[in-house]
C-alpha positions in Angstrom: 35.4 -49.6 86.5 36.9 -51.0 89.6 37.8 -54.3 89.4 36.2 -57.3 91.5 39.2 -58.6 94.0 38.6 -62.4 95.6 40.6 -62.9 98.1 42.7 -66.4 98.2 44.3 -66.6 101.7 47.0 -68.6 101.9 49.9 -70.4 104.0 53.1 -68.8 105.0 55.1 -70.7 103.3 53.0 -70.9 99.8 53.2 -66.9 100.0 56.2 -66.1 100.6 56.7 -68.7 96.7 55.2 -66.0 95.3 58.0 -63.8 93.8 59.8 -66.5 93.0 57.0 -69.0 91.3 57.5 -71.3 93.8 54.0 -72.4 95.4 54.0 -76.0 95.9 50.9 -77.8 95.0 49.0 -74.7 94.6 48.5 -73.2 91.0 48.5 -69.4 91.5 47.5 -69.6 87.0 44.8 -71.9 87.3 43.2 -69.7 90.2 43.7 -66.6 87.8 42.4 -68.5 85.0 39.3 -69.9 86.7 38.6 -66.4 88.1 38.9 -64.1 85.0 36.0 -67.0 83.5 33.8 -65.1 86.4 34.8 -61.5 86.4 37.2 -61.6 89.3 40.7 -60.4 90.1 42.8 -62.5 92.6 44.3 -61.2 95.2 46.8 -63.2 97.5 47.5 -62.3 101.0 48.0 -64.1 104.5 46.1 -63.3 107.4 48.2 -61.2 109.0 48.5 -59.2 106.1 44.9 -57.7 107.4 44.1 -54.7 108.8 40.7 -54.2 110.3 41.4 -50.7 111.6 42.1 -49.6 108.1 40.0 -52.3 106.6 42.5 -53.0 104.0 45.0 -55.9 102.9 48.3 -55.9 101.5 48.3 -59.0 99.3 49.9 -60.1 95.8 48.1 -58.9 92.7 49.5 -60.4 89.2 50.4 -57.1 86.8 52.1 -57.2 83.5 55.2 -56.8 85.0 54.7 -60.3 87.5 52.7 -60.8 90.6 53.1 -56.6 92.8 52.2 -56.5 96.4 49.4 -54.0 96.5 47.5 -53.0 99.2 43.3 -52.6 98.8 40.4 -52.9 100.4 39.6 -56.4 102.1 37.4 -58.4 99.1 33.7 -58.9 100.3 34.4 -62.6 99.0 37.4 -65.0 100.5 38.3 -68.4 99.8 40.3 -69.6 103.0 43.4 -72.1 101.8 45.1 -71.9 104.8 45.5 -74.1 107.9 45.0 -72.2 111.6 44.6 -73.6 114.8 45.6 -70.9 116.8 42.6 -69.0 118.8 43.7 -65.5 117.7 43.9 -66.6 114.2 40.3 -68.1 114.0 39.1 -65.1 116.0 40.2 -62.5 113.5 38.2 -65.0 111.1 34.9 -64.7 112.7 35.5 -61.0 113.1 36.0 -60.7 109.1 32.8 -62.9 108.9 30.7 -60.6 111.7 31.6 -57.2 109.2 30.1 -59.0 106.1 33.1 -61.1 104.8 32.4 -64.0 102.8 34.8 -66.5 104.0 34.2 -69.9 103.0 36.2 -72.6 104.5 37.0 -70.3 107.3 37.8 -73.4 109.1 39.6 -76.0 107.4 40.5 -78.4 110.4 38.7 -80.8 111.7 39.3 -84.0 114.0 38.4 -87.3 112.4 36.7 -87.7 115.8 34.7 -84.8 115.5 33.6 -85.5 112.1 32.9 -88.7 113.0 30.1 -87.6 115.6 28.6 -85.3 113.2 28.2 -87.9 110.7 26.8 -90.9 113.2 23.8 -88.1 113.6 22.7 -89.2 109.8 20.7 -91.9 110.1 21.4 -91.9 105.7 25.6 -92.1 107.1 25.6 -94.2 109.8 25.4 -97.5 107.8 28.5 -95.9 105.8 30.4 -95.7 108.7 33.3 -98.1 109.9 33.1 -99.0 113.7 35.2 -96.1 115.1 35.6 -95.3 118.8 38.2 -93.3 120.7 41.4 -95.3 120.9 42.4 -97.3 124.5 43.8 -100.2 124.8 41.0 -102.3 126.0 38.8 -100.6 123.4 41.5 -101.7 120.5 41.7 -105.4 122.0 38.1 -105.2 121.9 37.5 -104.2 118.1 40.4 -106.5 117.2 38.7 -109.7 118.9 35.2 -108.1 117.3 36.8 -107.2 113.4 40.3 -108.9 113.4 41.4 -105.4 111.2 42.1 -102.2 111.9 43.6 -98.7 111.1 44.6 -96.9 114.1 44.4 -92.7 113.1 45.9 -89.6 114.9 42.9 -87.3 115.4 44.3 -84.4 113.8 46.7 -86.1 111.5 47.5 -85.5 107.5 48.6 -87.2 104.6 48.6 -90.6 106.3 51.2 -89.2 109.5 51.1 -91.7 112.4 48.6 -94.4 111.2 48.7 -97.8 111.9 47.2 -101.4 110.8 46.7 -104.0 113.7 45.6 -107.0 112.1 44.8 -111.0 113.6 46.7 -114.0 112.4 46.4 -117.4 112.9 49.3 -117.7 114.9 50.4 -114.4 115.8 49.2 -110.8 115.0 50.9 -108.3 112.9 51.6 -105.0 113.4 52.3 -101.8 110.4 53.2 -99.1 111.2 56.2 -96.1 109.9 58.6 -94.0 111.9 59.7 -91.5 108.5 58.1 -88.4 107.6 55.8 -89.6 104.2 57.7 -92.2 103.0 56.6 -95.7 101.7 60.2 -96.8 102.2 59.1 -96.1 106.3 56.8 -98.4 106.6 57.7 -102.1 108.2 55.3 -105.1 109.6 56.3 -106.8 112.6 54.8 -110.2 114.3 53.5 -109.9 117.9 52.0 -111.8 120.3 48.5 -112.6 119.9 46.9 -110.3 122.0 49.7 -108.0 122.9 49.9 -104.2 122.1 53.0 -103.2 121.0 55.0 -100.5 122.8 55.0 -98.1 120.2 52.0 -98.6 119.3 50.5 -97.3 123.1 52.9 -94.4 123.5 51.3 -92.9 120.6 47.8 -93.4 122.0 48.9 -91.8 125.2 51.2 -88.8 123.6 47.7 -87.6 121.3 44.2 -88.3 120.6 43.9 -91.6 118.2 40.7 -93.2 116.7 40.5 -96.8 116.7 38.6 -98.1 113.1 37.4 -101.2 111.5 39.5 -101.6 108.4 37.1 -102.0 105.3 38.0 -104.8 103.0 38.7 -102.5 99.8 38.5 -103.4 96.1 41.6 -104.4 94.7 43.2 -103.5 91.5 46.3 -105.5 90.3 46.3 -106.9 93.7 46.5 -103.9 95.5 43.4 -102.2 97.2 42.2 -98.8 96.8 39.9 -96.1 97.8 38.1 -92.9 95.9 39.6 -89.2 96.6 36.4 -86.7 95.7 36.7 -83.2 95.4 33.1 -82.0 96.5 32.6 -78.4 96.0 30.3 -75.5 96.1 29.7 -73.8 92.3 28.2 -71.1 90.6 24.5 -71.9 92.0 25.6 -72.6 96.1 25.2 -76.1 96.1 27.4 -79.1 96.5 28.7 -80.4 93.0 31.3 -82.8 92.0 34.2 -81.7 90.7 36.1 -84.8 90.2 37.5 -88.3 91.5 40.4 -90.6 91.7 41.5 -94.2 92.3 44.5 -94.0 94.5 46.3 -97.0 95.1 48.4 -98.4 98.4 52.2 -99.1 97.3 53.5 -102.7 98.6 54.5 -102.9 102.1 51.6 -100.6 103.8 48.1 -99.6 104.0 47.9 -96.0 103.4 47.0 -94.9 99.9 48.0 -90.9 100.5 49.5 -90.0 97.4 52.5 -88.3 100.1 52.9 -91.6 101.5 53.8 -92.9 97.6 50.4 -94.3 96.5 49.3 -94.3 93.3 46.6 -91.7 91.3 44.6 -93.1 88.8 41.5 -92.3 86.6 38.6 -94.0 88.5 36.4 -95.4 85.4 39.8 -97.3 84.2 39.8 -99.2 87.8 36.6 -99.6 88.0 36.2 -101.3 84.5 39.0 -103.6 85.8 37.7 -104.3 89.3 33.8 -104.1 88.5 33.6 -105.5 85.1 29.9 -106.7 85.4 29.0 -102.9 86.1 28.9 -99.9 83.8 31.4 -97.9 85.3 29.3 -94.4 84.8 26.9 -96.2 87.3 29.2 -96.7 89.7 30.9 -93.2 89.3 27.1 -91.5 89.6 26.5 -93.6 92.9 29.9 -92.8 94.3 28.5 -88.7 93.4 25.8 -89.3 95.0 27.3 -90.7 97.9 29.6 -87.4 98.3 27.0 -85.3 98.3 25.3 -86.4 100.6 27.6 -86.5 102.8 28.8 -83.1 102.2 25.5 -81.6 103.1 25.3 -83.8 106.2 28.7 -82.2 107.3 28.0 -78.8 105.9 25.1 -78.7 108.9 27.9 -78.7 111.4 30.6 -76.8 109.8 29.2 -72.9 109.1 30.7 -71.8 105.7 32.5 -75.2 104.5 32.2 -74.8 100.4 35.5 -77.6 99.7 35.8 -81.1 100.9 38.4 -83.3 99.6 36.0 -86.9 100.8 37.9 -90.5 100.8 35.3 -93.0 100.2 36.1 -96.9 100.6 34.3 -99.3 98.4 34.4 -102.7 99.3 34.6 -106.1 96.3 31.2 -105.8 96.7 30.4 -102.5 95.9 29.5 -101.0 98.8 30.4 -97.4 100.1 31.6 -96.1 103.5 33.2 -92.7 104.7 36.6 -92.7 105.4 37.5 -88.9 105.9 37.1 -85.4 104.4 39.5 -83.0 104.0 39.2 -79.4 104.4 41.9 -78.1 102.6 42.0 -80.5 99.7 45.5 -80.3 97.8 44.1 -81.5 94.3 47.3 -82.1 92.9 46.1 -85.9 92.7 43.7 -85.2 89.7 47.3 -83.9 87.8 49.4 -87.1 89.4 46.6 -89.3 87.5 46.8 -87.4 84.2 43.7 -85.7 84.5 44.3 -82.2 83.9 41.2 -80.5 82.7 39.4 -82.1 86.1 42.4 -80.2 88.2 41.8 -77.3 86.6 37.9 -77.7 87.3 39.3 -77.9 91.3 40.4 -74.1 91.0 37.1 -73.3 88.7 34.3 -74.3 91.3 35.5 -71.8 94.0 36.0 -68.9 91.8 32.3 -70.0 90.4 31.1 -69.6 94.1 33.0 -66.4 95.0 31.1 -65.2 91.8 27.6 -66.5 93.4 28.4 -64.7 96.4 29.0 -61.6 94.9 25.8 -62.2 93.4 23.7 -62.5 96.0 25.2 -61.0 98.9 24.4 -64.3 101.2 25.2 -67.7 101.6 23.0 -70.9 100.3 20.6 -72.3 102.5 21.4 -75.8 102.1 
């Protein structure tokens, strides 16, 4: 019997780690482990190792003797974990989809602007949402006067590249920001003049597109705030399920929580006993679900074939939720930083659960 090939489509650089076991934050054994639990073979390839004259792919298949570049015919089912922004890249992409390829997560780049806008069409989401608007400098002198906080964000940036806190002070205001690649020993606070924009801070506005955003007041633990990572994910029956989340902590001297910028993972009932002790944790773990689902079927309406969202979500000393940002290509190697194992492993499970409900039913969920 033939077998049933997925395909996993992957970065340059994560491929050409194959051979030599050296894939970064991807776990080529927890995808084989999570797809033999559904029948399926993986089989990893880049894009340009397709063919759609012949209709075929030359991608890495693991054999007894180690992972064997093989060539086969392109899987019916493909889980994008790749990053493209070039036009002939996502144009090959909707061809494969066009023929009858499954591709979920076919694109896995989005602006923070632009999911911004598709969320502010939610009347659920738009109470959830910080005051964001398109970064200028009257509109950040503005928002300052109006919230006296905020986080200034690169559009398209990552791992907490480029971002920036401009906050009021009683005398003066401060300004955070890093010049290093991620790196909490990059970050720095200066003092500026009330009212003044520094110079850095507007030739970065005026080289890309930034978002200006009202800082939420996070919950704290041992004195140093945090937010929730969630990985939301499509399973076995097509619809949005959560996999798993995680307390990640800022380090001392910036804002940023990314665990790339040196912040901290941790088990989110253990903060949330500390920081909510009046509440039953499992409450606030099923509201936080909740919360991510939501808002993962409210984006899903806007991105065709999105299955994986990594979603930060901010709670406040209060309790209350609000959307930071969701990621399309969710690295997951948080849930392992925090000890959690078994919930990193579940990361890998839930797409090779969907690639098996695709196979299924030949067509994608409806909602």
């Amino acid at each position: 019997m033939q077998p049933e090939y997925v395909g996993i489509l992957l970065n340059d650089r994560t491929y050409r780690g194959i051979p030599n076991g050296k894939t970064g934050t991807e776990s080529l054994h927890n995808y084989e482990e999570a797809a033999e639990m559904y029948g399926l073979v993986p089989c990893f390839f880049r894009l340009q190792d397709l063919s759609l004259d012949t209709c075929t792919v030359a991608g890495y298949i693991l054999t007894p003797s180690g992972y064997t570049r093989t060539t086969l015919p392109i899987p019916r089912v493909i889980h994008n974990r790749a990053i493209y922004h070039n036009k002939k890249a996502l144009d090959m992409i909707k061809q494969l989809i066009t023929a009858g390829i499954f591709i979920y997560n076919g694109s896995t780049r989005y602006g923070k602007d632009s999911v911004h806008l598709m969320l502010v069409e939610d009347p659920f989401m738009q109470s959830a949402l910080p005051h964001t608007l398109r970064a200028k400098a009257a509109t950040i002198r503005s928002m300052l006067r109006q919230h006296g906080d905020l986080v200034l964000k690169p559009c398209r940036g990552s791992v907490g590249l480029g971002m920036m806190r401009l906050r009021q002070g009683t005398y003066c205001d401060y300004f955070t920001y890093s010049r290093s690649s991620p790196s909490a020993r990059g970050w720095r606070t200066q003092h500026i003049s009330k009212g003044k924009l520094p110079a850095l801070l507007l030739r970065r506005i005026r080289s890309v597109p930034f978002l200006t955003q009202q800082r939420i007041p996070l919950a704290e633990y041992m004195g140093r705030p945090y937010d929730i990572r969630v990985t939301v994910q499509r399973g076995l029956c097509g619809h949005w399920e959560v996999s798993g989340m995680f307390a990640k902590t800022s380090p001392a001297r910036t804002f940023v929580s990314n665990i790339a910028q040196g912040g901290s993972a941790y088990p989110v009932e253990d903060i949330f006993c500390r920081s909510f002790p009046d509440t039953p944790p499992e409450i606030l773990v099923e509201r936080t679900a909740q919360f991510v689902i939501q808002t993962a079927c409210s984006l899903s309406k806007h991105m065709p074939y999105s299955a994986d969202f990594g979603m930060d979500v901010a709670i406040t000393a209060e309790g209350k939720l609000f959307f930071i940002e969701a990621n399309g290509c969710d690295q997951r190697y948080g849930f392992r930083e925090a000890g959690m194992v078994e919930t990193w492993k579940e990361t890998y499970r839930k797409p090779m659960a969907f690639a098996r409900y695709l196979f299924n039913t030949g067509s994608w969920p409806t909602h």
